[in-house]
C-alpha positions in Angstrom: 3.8 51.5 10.6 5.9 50.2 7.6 7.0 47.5 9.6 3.3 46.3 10.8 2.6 46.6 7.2 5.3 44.3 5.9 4.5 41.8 8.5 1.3 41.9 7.4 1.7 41.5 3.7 4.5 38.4 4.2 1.5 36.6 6.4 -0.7 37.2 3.5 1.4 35.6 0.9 0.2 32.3 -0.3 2.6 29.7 1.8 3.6 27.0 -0.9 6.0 24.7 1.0 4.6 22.5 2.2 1.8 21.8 -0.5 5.2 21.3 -3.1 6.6 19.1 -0.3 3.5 17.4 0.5 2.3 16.6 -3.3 6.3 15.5 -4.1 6.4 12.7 -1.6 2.9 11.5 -2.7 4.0 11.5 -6.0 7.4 9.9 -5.3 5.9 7.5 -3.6 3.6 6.8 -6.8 6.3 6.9 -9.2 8.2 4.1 -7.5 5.7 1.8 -7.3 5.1 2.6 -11.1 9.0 1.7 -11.7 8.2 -1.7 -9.5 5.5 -2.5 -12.3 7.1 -1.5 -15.5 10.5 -3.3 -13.8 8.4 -6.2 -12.9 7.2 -7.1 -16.3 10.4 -6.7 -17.6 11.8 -9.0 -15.4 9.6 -11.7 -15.7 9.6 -11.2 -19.7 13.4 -11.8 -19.2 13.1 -14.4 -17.2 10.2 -16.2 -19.6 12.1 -15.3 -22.8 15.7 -17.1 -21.0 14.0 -20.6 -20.3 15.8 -23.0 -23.0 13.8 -25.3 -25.0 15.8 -28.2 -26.5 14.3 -30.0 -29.9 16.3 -33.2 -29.1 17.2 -34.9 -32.5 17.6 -38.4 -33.5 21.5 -39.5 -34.2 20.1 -40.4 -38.1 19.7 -36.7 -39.0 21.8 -34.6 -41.2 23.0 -31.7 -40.7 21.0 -30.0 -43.9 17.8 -31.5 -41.8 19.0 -29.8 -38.6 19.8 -27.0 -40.2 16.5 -26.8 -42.4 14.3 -27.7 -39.0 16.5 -24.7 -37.1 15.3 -22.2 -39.9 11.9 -23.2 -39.9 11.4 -22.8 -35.6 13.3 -19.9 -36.0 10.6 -18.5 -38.6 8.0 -19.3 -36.6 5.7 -16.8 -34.7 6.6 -18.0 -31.5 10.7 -18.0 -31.7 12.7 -15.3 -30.1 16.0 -17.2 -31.3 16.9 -20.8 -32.1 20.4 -22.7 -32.4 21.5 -25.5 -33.8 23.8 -27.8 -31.2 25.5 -30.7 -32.9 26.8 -33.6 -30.7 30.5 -32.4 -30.7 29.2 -28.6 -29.4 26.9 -30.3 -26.8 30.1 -32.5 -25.2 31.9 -29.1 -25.3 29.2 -27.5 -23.0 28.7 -30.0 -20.6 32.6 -30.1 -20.3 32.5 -26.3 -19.6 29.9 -26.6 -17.5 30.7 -29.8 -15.2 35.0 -30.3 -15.8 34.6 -33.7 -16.8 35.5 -35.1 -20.1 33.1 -38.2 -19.8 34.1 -39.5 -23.8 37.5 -40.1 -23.0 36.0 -42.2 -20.2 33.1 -44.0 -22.4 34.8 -43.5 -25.5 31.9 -42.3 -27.1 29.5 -39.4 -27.6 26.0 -40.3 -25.6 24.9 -36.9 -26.2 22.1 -36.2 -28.9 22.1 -33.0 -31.3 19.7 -30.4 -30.5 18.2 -27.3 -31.7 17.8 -25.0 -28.4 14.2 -22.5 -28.7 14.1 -19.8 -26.8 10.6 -18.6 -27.4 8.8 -14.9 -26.9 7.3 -14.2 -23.8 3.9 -14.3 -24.3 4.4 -18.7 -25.5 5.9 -19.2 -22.1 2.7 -20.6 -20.4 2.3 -24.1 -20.1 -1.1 -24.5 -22.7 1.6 -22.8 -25.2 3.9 -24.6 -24.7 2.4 -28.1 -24.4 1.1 -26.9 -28.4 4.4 -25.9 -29.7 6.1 -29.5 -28.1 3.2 -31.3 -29.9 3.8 -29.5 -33.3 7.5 -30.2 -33.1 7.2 -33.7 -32.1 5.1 -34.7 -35.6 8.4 -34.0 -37.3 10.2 -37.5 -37.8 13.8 -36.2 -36.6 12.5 -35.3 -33.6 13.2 -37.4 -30.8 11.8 -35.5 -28.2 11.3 -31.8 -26.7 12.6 -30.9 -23.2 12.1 -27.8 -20.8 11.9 -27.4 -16.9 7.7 -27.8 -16.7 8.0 -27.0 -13.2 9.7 -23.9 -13.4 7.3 -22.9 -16.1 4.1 -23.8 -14.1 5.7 -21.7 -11.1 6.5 -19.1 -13.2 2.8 -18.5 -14.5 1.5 -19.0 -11.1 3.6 -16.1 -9.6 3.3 -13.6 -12.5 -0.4 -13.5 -12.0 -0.6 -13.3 -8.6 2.2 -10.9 -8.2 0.1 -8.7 -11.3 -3.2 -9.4 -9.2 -1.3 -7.7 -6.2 0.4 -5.4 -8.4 -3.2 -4.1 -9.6 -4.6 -4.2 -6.2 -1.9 -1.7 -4.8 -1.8 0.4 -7.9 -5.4 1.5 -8.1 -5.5 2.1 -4.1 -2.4 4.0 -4.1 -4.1 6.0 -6.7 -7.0 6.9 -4.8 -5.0 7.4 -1.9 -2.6 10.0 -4.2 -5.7 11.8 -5.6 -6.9 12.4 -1.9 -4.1 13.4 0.0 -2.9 16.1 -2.9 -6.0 17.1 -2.8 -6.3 17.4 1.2 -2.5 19.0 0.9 -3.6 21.8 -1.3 -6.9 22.6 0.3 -5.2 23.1 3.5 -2.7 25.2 1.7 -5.3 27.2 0.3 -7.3 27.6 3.9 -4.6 29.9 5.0 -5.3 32.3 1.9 -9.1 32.6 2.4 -9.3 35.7 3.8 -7.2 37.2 0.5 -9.4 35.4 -1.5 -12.6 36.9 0.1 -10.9 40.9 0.1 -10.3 40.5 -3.6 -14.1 39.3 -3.7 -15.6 42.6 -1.7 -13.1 45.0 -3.4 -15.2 44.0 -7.1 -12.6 41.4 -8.4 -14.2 38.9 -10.1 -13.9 35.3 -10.2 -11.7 34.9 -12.8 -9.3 37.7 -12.2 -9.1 36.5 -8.4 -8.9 32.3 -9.7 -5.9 33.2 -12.1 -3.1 34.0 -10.4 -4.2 31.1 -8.1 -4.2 28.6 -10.6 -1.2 29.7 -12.6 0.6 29.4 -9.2 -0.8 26.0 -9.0 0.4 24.9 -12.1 4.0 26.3 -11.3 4.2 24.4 -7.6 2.5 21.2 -9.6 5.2 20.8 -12.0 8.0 21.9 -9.5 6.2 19.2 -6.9 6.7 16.3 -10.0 9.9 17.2 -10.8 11.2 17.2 -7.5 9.6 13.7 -6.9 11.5 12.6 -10.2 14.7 13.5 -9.3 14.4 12.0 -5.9 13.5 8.5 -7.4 16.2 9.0 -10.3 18.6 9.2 -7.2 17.2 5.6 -6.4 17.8 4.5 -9.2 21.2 5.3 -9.7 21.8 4.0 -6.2 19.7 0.8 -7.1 22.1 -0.1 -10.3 25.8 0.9 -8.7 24.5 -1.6 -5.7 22.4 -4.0 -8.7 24.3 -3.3 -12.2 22.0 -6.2 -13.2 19.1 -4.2 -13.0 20.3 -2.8 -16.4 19.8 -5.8 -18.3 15.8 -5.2 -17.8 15.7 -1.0 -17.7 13.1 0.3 -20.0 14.3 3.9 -20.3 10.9 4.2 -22.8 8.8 3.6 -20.1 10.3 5.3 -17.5 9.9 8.7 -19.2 6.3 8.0 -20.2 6.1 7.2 -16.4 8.0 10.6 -15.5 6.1 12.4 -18.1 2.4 11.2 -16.4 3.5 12.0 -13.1 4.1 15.8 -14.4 0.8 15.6 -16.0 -0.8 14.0 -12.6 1.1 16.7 -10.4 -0.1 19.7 -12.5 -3.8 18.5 -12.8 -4.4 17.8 -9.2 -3.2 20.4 -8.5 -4.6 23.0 -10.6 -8.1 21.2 -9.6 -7.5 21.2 -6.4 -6.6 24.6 -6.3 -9.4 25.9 -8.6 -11.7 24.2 -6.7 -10.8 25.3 -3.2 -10.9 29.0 -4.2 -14.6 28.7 -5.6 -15.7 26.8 -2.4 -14.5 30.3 -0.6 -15.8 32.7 -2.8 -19.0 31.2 -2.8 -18.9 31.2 1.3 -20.6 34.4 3.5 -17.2 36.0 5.4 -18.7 35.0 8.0 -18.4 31.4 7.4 -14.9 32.2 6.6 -14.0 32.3 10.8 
């Protein structure tokens, strides 16, 4: 008799697996395509803020005018960072860069002074750019103002496609997260019906019977989130040992606002989900229950 009532008891236990399972793949699954975006923009903002600008100088100016034009771009709202190259500096690079030593061959410098712009993100766009070359270009020293056009016209073309696509895939994963979760609890809870419906006929009332429900909910929500952030922390740690570049544009700010929402996310669907499913069966006839 013990026995049969043991058995009995353990069936009647809430079964929790596979709804923390369940709801920490979804959510794993939604936290990595949230580090894709938050990586995504920081990638192409490193890529944008990297593109050199060179002021190219005439071979009349001064230094004190070089210097005086260097301070004033790199005052200006659009700079990230601007350098003055003299001629001497530019003959070094292109030595460094290409072996040859192409004055002792001419016996002369060809190379112009420069002051290299490397401007914020959000001027790398070719209507922003096209404005800052004309501004610089009313100054008398400067000869002329060079950067790759067609790198920056592909550039801007693939960031907004690739955020169009981004956008596209975010809000139906989302929809697609908010439904399974809440199909993965319900099913959970479809097992526990015939508790909830006992507690109902003994006199329990709604809130006495919801509570320990929810609470529980909450519990297997945050254990669900947690378990999806430590699976995508793995990734990541994998992802830089195999990528150390990756460091260059990690945003640690963002990833625990990320983490932190998909705690949030896990607990709330869930607790809904739960909440809800156990008024849809106390409202049901037992009979309905079969």
């Amino acid at each position: 008799m013990s026995k049969r009532s043991s058995f009995s008891s353990k069936r009647s236990r809430p079964s929790y697996f596979m709804s923390i399972v369940g709801v920490a793949l979804v959510l794993f699954l939604l936290g990595i395509l949230g580090l894709i975006v938050i990586h995504a923009d920081k990638l192409s903002k490193y890529f944008k803020e990297n593109i050199e600008i060179q002021v190219i100088l005439r071979n009349s100016t001064s230094d004190k005018a070089a210097m005086a034009l260097r301070d004033s771009i790199a005052a200006s709202p659009y700079a990230k960072s601007a350098e003055y190259v003299t001629k001497d500096m530019a003959a070094q690079q292109f030595k460094k860069e290409f072996g040859e030593d192409f004055i002792s061959l001419l016996q002369y410098n060809p190379l112009y002074a420069s002051v290299n712009l490397k401007a914020k993100a959000a001027y790398v766009n070719p209507d922003s750019l096209n404005k800052i070359e004309s501004e610089l270009t009313q100054n008398s020293i400067v000869r002329e103002v060079y950067y790759q056009r067609a790198l920056v016209d592909k550039l801007s073309q693939n960031v907004k496609k690739f955020g169009a696509i981004i956008l596209a895939i975010s809000i139906i994963l989302c929809l697609v997260v908010i439904v399974l979760i809440d199909n993965t609890i319900r099913l959970a809870m479809f097992s526990n019906r015939f508790l909830i419906k006992t507690m109902q006929m003994v006199g329990a009332t709604r809130g006495f019977i919801s509570k320990p429900f929810d609470t529980r909910s909450i519990i297997n929500g945050f254990i669900s989130a947690m378990l999806a952030i430590l699976a995508i922390v793995l990734v990541m740690v994998y992802a830089m040992k195999q990528l150390p570049e990756i460091r260059m544009v990690e945003d640690y700010t963002l990833t625990v606002l990320l983490f932190i929402g998909m705690i949030i996310m896990g607990i709330c669907i869930s607790l809904l989900s739960t909440h809800r499913s156990v008024t849809k069966y106390l409202k049901k006839k037992l009979d309905d229950l079969y």
